[in-house]
C-alpha positions in Angstrom: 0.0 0.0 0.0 1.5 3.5 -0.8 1.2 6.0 1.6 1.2 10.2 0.1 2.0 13.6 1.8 -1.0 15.6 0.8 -0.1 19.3 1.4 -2.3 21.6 3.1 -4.2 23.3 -0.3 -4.9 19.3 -1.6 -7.4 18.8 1.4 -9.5 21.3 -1.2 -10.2 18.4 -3.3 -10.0 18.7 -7.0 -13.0 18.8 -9.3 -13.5 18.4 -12.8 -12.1 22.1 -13.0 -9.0 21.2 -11.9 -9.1 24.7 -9.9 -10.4 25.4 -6.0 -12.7 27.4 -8.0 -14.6 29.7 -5.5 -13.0 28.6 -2.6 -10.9 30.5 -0.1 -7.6 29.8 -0.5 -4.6 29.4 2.3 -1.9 32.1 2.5 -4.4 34.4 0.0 -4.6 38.3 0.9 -8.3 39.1 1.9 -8.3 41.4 -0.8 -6.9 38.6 -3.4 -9.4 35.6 -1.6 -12.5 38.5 -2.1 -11.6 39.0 -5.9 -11.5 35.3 -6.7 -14.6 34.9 -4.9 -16.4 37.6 -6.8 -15.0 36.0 -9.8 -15.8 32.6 -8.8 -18.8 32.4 -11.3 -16.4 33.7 -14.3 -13.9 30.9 -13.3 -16.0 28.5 -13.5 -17.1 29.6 -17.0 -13.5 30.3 -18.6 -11.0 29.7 -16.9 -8.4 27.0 -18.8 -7.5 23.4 -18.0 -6.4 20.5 -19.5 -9.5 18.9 -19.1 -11.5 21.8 -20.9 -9.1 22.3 -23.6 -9.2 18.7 -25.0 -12.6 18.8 -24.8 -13.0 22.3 -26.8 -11.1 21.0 -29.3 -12.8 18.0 -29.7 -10.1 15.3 -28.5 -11.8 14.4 -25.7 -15.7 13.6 -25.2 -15.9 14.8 -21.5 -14.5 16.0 -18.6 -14.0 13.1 -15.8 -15.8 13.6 -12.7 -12.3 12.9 -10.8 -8.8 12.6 -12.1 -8.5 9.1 -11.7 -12.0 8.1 -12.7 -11.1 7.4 -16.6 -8.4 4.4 -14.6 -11.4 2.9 -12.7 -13.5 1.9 -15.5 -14.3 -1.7 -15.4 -11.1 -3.3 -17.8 -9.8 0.1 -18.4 -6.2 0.6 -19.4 -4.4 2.0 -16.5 -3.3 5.1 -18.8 0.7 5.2 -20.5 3.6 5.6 -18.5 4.9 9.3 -19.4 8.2 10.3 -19.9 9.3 13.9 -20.0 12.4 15.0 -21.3 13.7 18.7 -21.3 17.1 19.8 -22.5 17.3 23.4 -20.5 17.9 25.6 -23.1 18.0 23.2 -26.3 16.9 25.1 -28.9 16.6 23.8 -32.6 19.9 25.2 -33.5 21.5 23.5 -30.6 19.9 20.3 -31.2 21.4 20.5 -34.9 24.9 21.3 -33.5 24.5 18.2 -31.4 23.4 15.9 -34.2 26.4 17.1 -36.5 28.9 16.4 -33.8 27.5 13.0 -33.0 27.8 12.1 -36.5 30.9 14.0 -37.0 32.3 11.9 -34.0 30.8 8.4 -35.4 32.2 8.8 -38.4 36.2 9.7 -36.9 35.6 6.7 -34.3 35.0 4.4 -38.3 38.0 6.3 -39.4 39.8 4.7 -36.4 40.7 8.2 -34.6 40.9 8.6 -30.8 38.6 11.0 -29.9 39.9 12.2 -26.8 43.9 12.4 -28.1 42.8 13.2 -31.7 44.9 11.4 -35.1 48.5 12.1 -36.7 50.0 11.4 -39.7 48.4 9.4 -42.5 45.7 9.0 -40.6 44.9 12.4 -39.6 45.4 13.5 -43.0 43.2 11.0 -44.4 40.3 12.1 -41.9 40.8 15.8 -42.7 40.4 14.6 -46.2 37.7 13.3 -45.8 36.0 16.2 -43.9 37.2 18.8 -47.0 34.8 21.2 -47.6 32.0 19.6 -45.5 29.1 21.8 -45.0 26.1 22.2 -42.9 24.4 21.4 -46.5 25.5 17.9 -46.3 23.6 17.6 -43.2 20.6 18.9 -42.7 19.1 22.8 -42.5 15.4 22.6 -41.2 12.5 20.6 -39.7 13.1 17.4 -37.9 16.7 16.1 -38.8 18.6 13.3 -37.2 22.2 12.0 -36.2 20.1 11.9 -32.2 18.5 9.4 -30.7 15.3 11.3 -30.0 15.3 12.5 -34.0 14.3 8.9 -34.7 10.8 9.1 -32.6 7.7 9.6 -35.2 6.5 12.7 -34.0 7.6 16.8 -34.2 6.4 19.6 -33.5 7.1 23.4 -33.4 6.2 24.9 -29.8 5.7 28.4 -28.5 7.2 29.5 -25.2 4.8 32.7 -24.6 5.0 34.4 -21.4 2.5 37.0 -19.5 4.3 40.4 -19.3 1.9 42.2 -16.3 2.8 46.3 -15.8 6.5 47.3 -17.3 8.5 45.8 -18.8 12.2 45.0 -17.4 15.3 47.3 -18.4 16.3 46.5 -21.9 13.1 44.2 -22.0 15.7 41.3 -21.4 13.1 38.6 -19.5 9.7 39.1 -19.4 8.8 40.8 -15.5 8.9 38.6 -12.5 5.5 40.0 -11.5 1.9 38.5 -10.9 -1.5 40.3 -10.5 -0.3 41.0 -7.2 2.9 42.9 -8.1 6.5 42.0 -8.0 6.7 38.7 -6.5 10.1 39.0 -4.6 9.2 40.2 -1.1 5.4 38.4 -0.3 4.9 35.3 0.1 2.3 33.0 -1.9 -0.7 35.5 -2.6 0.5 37.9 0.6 0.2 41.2 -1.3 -2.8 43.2 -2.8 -4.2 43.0 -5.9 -2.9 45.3 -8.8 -4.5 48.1 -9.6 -5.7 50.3 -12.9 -5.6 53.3 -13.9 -9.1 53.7 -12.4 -8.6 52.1 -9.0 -10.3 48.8 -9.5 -8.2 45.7 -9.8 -6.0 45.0 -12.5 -8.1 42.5 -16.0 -6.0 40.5 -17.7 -5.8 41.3 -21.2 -5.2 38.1 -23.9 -3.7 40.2 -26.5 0.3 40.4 -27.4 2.2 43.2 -25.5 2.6 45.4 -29.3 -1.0 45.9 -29.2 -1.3 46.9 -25.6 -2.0 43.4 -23.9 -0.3 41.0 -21.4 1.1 38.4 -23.7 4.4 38.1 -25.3 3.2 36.5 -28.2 5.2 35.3 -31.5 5.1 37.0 -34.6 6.1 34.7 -37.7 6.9 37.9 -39.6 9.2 39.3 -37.1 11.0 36.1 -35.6 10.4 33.6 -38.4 7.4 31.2 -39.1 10.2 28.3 -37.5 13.2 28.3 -35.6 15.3 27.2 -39.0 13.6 30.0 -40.8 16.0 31.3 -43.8 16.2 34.9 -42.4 18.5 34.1 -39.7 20.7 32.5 -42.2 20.5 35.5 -44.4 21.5 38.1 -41.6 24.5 36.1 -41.0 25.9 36.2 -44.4 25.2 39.5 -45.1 22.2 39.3 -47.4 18.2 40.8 -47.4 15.7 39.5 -45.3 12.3 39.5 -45.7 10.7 43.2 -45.1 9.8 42.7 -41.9 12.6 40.1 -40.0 14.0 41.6 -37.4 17.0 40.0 -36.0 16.7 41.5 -32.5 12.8 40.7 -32.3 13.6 37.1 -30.0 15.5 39.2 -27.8 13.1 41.1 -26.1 11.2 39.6 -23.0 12.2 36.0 -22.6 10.3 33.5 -20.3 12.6 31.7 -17.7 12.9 28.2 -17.1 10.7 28.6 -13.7 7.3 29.9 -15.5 8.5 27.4 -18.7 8.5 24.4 -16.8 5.3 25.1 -14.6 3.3 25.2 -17.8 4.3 21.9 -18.9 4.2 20.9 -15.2 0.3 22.6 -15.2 -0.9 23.2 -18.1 -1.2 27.3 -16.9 0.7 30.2 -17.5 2.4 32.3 -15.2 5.2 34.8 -14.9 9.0 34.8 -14.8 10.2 33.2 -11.1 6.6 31.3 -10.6 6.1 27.9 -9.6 3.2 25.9 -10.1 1.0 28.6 -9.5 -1.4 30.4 -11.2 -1.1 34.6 -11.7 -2.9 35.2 -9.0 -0.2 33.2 -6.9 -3.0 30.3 -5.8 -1.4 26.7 -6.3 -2.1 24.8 -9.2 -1.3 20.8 -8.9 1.4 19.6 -10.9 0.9 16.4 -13.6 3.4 15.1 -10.9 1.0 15.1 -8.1 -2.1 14.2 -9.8 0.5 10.8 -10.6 0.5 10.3 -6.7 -3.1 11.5 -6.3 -4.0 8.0 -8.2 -1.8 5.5 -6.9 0.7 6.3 -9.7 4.5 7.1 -9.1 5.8 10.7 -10.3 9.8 11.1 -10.4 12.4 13.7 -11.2 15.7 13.3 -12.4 17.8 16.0 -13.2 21.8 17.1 -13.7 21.0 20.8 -11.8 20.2 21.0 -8.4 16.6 18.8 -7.2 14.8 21.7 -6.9 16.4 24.4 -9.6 13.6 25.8 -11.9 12.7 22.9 -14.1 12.3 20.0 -11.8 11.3 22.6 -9.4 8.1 23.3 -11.3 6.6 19.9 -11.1 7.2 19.1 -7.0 6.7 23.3 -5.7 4.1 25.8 -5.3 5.8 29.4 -5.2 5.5 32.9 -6.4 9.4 33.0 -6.7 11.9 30.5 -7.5 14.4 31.7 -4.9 12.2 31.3 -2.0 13.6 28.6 0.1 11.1 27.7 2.6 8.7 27.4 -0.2 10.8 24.8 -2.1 11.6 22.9 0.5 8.2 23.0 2.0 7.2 21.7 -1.5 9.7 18.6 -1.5 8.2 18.0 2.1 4.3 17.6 1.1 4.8 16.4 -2.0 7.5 13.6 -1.8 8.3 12.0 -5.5 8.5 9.0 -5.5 11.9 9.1 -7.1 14.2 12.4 -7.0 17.8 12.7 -8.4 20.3 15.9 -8.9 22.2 17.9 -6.9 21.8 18.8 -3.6 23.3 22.4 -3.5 22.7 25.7 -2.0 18.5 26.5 -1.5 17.6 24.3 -4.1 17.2 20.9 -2.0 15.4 19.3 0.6 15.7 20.6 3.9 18.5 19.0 6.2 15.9 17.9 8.0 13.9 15.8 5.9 17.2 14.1 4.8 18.4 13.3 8.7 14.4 12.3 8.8 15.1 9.3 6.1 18.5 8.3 7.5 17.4 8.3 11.2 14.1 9.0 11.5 10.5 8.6 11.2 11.1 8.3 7.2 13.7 5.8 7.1 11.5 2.9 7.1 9.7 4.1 3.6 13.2 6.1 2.2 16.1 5.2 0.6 18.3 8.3 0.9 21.4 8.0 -1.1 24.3 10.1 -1.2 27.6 11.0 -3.2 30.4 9.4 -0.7 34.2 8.9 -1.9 33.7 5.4 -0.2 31.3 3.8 -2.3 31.8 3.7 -6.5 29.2 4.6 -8.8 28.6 1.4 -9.9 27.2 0.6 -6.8 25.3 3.9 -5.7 22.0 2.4 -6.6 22.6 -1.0 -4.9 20.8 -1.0 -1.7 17.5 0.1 -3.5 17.4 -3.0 -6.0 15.1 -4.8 -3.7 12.5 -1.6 -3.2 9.2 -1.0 -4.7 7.2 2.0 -4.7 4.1 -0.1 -4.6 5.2 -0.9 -1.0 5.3 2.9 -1.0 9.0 3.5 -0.7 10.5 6.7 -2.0 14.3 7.3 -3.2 16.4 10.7 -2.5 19.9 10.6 -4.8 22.1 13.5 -3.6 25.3 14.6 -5.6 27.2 17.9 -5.4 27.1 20.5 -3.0 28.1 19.4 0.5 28.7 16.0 -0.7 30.9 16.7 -3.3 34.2 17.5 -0.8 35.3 21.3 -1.0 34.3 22.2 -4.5 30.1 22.2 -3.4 29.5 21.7 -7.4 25.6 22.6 -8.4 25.4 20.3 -11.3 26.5 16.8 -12.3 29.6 16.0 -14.3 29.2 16.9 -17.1 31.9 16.3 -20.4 33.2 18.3 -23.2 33.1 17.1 -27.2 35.6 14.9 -26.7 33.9 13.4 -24.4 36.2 14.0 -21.1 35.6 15.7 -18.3 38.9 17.4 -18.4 40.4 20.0 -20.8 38.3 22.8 -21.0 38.8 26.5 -21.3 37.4 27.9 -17.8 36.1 30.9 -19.4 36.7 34.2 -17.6 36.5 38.4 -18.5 36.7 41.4 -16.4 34.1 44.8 -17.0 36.1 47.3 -17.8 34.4 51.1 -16.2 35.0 54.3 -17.2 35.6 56.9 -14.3 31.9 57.1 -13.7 32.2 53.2 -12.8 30.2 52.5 -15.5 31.3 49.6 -18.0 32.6 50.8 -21.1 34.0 46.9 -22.4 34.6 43.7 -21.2 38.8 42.2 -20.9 39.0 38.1 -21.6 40.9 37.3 -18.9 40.7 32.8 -19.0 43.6 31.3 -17.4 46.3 29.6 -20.3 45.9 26.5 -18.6 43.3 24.2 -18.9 40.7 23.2 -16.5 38.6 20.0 -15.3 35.0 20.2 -16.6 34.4 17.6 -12.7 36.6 17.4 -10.0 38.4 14.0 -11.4 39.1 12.2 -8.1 35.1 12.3 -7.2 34.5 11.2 -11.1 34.8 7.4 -9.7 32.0 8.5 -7.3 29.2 9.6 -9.4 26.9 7.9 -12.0 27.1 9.3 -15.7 23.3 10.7 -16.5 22.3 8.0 -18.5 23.1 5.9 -15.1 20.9 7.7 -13.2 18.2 7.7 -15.7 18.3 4.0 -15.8 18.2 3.5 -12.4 14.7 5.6 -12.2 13.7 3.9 -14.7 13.8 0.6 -13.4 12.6 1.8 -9.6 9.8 3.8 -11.4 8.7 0.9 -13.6 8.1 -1.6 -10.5 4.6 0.3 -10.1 1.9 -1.5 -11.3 -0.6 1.8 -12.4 2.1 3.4 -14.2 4.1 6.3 -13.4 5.0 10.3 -14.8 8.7 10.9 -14.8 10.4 14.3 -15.6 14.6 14.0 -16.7 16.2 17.6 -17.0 19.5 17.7 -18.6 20.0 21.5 -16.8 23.8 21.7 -18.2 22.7 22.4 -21.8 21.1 25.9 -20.6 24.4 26.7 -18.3 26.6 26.3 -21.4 24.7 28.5 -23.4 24.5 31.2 -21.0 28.2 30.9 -21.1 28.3 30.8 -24.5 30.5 27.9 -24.6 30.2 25.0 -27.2 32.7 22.6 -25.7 30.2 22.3 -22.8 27.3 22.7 -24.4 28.2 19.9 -26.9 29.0 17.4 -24.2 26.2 18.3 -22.4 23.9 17.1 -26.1 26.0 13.7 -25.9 24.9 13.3 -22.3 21.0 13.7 -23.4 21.6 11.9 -26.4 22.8 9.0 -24.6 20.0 9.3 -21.9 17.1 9.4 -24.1 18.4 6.6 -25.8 18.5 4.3 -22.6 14.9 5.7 -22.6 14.1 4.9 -25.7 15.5 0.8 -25.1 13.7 1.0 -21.9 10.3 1.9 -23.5 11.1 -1.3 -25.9 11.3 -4.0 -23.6 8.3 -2.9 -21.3 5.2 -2.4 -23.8 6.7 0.1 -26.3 4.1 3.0 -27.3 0.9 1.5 -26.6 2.2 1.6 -22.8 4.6 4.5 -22.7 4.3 8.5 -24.0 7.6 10.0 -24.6 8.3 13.8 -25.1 11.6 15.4 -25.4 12.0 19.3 -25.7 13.2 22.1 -24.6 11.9 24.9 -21.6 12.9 28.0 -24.2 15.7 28.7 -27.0 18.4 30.9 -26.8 20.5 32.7 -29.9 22.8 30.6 -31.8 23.8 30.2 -34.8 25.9 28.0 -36.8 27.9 29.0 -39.6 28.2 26.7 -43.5 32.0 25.2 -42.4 30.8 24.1 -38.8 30.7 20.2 -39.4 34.7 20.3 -41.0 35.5 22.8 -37.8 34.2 19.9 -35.3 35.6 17.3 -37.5 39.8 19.2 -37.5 39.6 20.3 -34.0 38.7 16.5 -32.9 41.7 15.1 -35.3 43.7 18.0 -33.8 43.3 16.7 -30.5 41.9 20.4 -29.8 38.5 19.8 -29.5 38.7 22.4 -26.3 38.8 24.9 -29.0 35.7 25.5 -30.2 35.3 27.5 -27.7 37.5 30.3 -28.4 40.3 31.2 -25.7 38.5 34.9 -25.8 35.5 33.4 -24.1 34.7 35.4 -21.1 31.4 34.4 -19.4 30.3 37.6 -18.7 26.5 38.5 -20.2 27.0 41.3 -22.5 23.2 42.4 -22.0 23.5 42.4 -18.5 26.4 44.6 -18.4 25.2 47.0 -21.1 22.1 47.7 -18.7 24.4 48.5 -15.7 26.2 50.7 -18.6 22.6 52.3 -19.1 22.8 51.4 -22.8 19.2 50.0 -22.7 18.3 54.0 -22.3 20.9 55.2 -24.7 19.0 57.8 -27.1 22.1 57.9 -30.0 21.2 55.3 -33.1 23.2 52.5 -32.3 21.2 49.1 -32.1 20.9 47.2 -29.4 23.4 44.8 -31.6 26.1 47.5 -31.3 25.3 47.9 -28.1 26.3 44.1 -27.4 29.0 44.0 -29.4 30.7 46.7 -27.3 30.9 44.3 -24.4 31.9 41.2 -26.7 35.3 39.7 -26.4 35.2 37.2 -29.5 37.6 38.4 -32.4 36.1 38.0 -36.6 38.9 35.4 -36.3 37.4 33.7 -33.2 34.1 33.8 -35.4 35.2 32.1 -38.4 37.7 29.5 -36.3 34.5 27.9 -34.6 32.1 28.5 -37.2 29.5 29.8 -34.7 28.3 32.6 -32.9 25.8 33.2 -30.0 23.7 36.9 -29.9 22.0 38.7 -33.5 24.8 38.5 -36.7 27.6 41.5 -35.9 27.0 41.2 -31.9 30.7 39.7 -31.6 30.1 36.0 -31.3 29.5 35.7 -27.8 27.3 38.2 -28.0 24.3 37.4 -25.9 24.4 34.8 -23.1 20.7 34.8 -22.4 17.2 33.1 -23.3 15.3 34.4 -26.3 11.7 34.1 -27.4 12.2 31.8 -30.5 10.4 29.1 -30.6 11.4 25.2 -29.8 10.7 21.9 -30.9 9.5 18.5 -29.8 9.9 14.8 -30.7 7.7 12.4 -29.4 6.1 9.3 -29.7 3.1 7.5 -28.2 1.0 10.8 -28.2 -1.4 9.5 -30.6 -2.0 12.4 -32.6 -3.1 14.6 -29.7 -0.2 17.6 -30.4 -1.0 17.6 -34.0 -4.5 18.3 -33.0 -3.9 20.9 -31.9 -1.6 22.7 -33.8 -2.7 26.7 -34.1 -4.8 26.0 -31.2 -5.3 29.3 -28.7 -5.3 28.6 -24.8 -6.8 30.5 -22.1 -5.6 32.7 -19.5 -7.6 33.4 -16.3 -10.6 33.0 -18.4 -9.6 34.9 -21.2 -8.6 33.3 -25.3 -5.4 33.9 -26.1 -4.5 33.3 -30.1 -2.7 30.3 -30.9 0.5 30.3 -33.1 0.0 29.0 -36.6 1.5 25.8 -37.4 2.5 25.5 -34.1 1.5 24.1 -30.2 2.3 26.2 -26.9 3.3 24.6 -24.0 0.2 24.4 -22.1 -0.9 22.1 -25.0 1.8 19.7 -24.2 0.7 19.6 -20.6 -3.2 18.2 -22.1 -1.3 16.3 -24.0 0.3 14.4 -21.2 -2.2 14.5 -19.0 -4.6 12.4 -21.2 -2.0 9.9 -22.0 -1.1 9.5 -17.7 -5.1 9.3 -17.5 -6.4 7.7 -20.2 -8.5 10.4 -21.4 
């Protein structure tokens, strides 16, 4: 018999709604808790959930009267085990830099050269002949592709990541505002704030339309950023040449969504703002697809290479207004308790020391396997003592790595390699702001040590599981339950390298998911393939790269080189150019200069650097490492065992707090992909 944590808001049991629709709410202002009230009636007409939207689009025939009715029905099918995957940050662009390498790399391996040490002589020149004049033509330059293990699944689709934007905008419009319909949400707990107000006193309506046209959405705009994220205009602006009339190469800059609000969309099929949790924008707790698992004698797991309880797995265990607050994530972990957790244990973004003590020592030990990173036991045989445990005997598992187990280095993220596929030999990128006499930055100096740098710690390497370990091993616990179970895998590093603009990392960060969703992927195959298991891997939001024609023969010299560290240049220097052009006041600057000159003032990549890598991150002349941050661009998914639900609902609007929001032609949002899963998990 399993035995759940039920926090304090699930005692307001769940209807068809899937909202506490008219009821007062814990934690809620009186001012908030009167609103909702008086807008109880308007709720229950409009506001948006899974349930409603695949039944207004026709996919399903009606809404359950509970969310584990549909697995009652006399010889029902217990619903599909669903997978989620999300590469932080993996962007099309990135997932085509990944597929070339991996075949670039499968192809030197045929060849017979070392990937790690690289090739000489005959056989290095052979390779490099071989690689001559190799072009991103010869590969592929839109749509679905391959050369990953996740290109082979059936299905693909093209997803918005569209964030509410409520009052003003942030300086230089760089992420959309960390603010609710209760104001900024840094300094109030869960719904402790007032309402916002208008211009006339009464509080603050949510308007559906996109911020250009005076409304609270930042919607895409297929003329401005592209119909897809391979669109030719991108292309075009890097070489020099016209673009369509209205392309604007700076449009995906302005007013990205963070992972946080991302992952909480997919986590509850509603939107909310930049730093929120699985809640809604009026701060009121939504329940995750993790905890409706649980709710039904399901398991619900997260596995991730970031710390436990970072933005992305946050999103489907937490219920807070603000993704820093730490007695809210940790409060979460507590009530919630997956079944299966894994990542790093580092800073505020774990359980509390006192849940873990509680599973070692405690009233929890008896149901918990807590399991830690410890130089005396190897990482093939971390998972050991949980090889006899079964969640259907209700037993949960906590893996710890990093932090204050990882000896004096407290690392936030997992090991994670480099092209060549080591965990040592890395540029550790570094550059100091230069400021004028006003101590305002004028520039930014590279200043990355000559010698090169461990991507891990290499004496705790022995220690730790690679990814694809850890995925396995959750797969196996997770699969013991006999209803099914929801599991979430982040690979977190993929984001981290592209805010560091750094392809060395941020391609050994694609092998690691590549080789993860490809354990996944055999997994699936030996326990009921697609009738019995959904599996969706995307991305929480792009960022801006692009790759230029020679890449593929750049990857392919560097590797025979033995210099694979270098595609990253040397002139790296991890410092967000954006960023530091706001503290320079450029976002305000009246003169004519573009916010791409602007960048490329506190860029430190030479032309050279450019061409040598055959890549650049930020718009076409920003200076190649040119940005750093998220962008609004659309992202992509492959799947398999969704049954034609996504494509359904391609173009399809979505509602927020009762009100239509346009859909995206040719394309899904997010909160689609949550409906999506949910009637898989539930046999809808």
């Amino acid at each position: 018999m399993k035995f759940f944590s039920i926090s304090a808001f699930h005692t307001f049991i769940l209807s068809a709604t899937h909202y506490r629709v008219g009821l007062l709410l814990p934690g809620a202002s009186a001012q908030a808790q009167a609103q909702y009230l008086r807008q109880g009636r308007e709720y229950a007409a409009g506001v948006d959930n899974s349930f409603r939207l695949l039944l207004r689009e026709g996919i399903i025939d009606a809404i359950p009267t509970s969310i584990c009715e549909s697995l009652r029905k006399p010889a029902a099918p217990q619903g599909k085990n669903v997978i989620l995957v999300v590469g932080d940050g993996m962007g099309w662009e990135m997932i085509r830099a990944g597929a070339i390498a991996k075949k670039v790399i499968d192809e030197l391996v045929a060849l017979g050269v070392d990937i790690k040490k690289g090739a000489t002589g005959d056989k290095a020149t052979t390779a490099k002949a071989q690689f001559a004049g190799r072009t991103l033509d010869d590969y592929y330059k839109s749509g679905k592709g391959s050369g990953l293990s996740f290109q082979e699944l059936e299905g693909f689709n093209v997803i918005t990541t569209s964030t509410p934007l409520i009052g003003d905008a942030t300086p230089g419009n760089h992420y959309g505002a960390a603010r609710s319909m209760l104001g900024d949400v840094e300094g109030h707990d869960n719904g402790m704030a007032p309402l916002l107000k208008d211009k006339k006193g009464k509080p603050l309506v949510f308007d559906p339309r996109d911020i250009f046209k005076g409304g609270n959405m930042v919607l895409w705009d297929d003329a401005k950023g592209g119909a897809y994220p391979w669109d030719e205009n991108y292309f075009k602006v890097a070489d020099g040449n016209q673009t369509s009339k209205h392309f604007d190469p700076e449009f995906i800059l302005q007013h990205a969504i963070d992972s946080a609000n991302s992952a909480s969309a997919y986590s509850t099929g509603v939107k909310s703002s930049v730093n929120m949790m699985g809640v809604d924008l009026y701060e009121n707790p939504v329940r995750t697809i993790l905890e409706e698992a649980l709710s039904c004698d399901k398991s619900g797991g997260v596995v991730t290479s970031v710390p436990i309880l970072h933005a992305t797995p946050g999103a489907f265990i937490t219920h807070t207004n603000n993704r820093r607050n730490k007695h809210h994530l940790q409060d979460g972990f507590r009530e919630v308790q997956p079944t299966f957790a894994m990542g790093t244990c580092a800073g505020i973004y774990q359980p509390s020391k006192e849940l873990k003590q509680s599973m070692i020592d405690g009233g929890l030990k008896s149901s918990h396997s807590f399991l830690f990173q410890n130089a005396a036991v190897l990482a093939e045989d971390f998972y050991d003592s949980i090889q006899d445990k079964d969640p259907d005997d209700g037993h949960h598992v906590l893996a710890c790595f990093g932090g204050e187990y990882s000896g004096n280095t407290k690392l936030e993220n997992m090991p994670f390699r480099g092209l060549d596929s080591s965990y040592s030999g890395r540029w550790c990128s570094q550059g100091s702001v230069v400021k004028d006499e006003d101590d305002l930055p004028i520039g930014v100096t590279p200043t990355t040590p000559p010698q090169l740098c461990d991507h891990w710690p290499q004496n705790e390497l022995q220690n730790i599981p690679h990814m694809k370990e850890n995925v396995v091993e959750a797969l196996k616990f997770l699969g013991k339950d006999n209803n099914g179970f929801f599991m979430m895998f982040e690979q977190g590093d993929i984001d981290w390298a592209a805010h560091a603009n750094s392809m060395d990392d941020l391609l050994g960060a694609m092998l690691d998911i590549d080789d993860s969703v490809s354990e996944i992927m055999k997994w699936i195959k030996d326990n009921g393939g697609y009738e019995k298991n959904a599996l969706y891997v995307t991305a929480d939001h792009d960022h801006y790269l692009t790759l230029l024609p020679h890449f593929p023969q750049v990857i392919a010299n560097l590797i025979i080189d033995g210099l694979s560290h270098n595609i990253t240049p040397k002139n790296n220097s991890n410092v967000n150019t954006w960023d530091t052009a706001i503290k320079a006041g450029r976002h305000n600057d009246n003169s004519k200069k573009s916010q791409t000159e602007h960048l490329k003032d506190f860029a430190t990549w030479s032309d050279a650097d450019i061409q040598n890598v055959a890549h650049f991150f930020g718009p076409p002349g920003s200076g190649g490492n040119g940005w750093g941050s998220h962008s609004t661009r659309p992202i992509v998914m492959h799947h398999q065992g969704d049954d034609g639900c996504l494509d359904a609902l391609v173009g399809k609007g979505y509602r927020v707090l009762g009100q239509e929001v346009k859909g995206s032609t040719g394309k899904v949002d997010q909160v689609h992909v949550h409906a999506c899963m949910m009637r898989q998990l539930f046999n809808l």
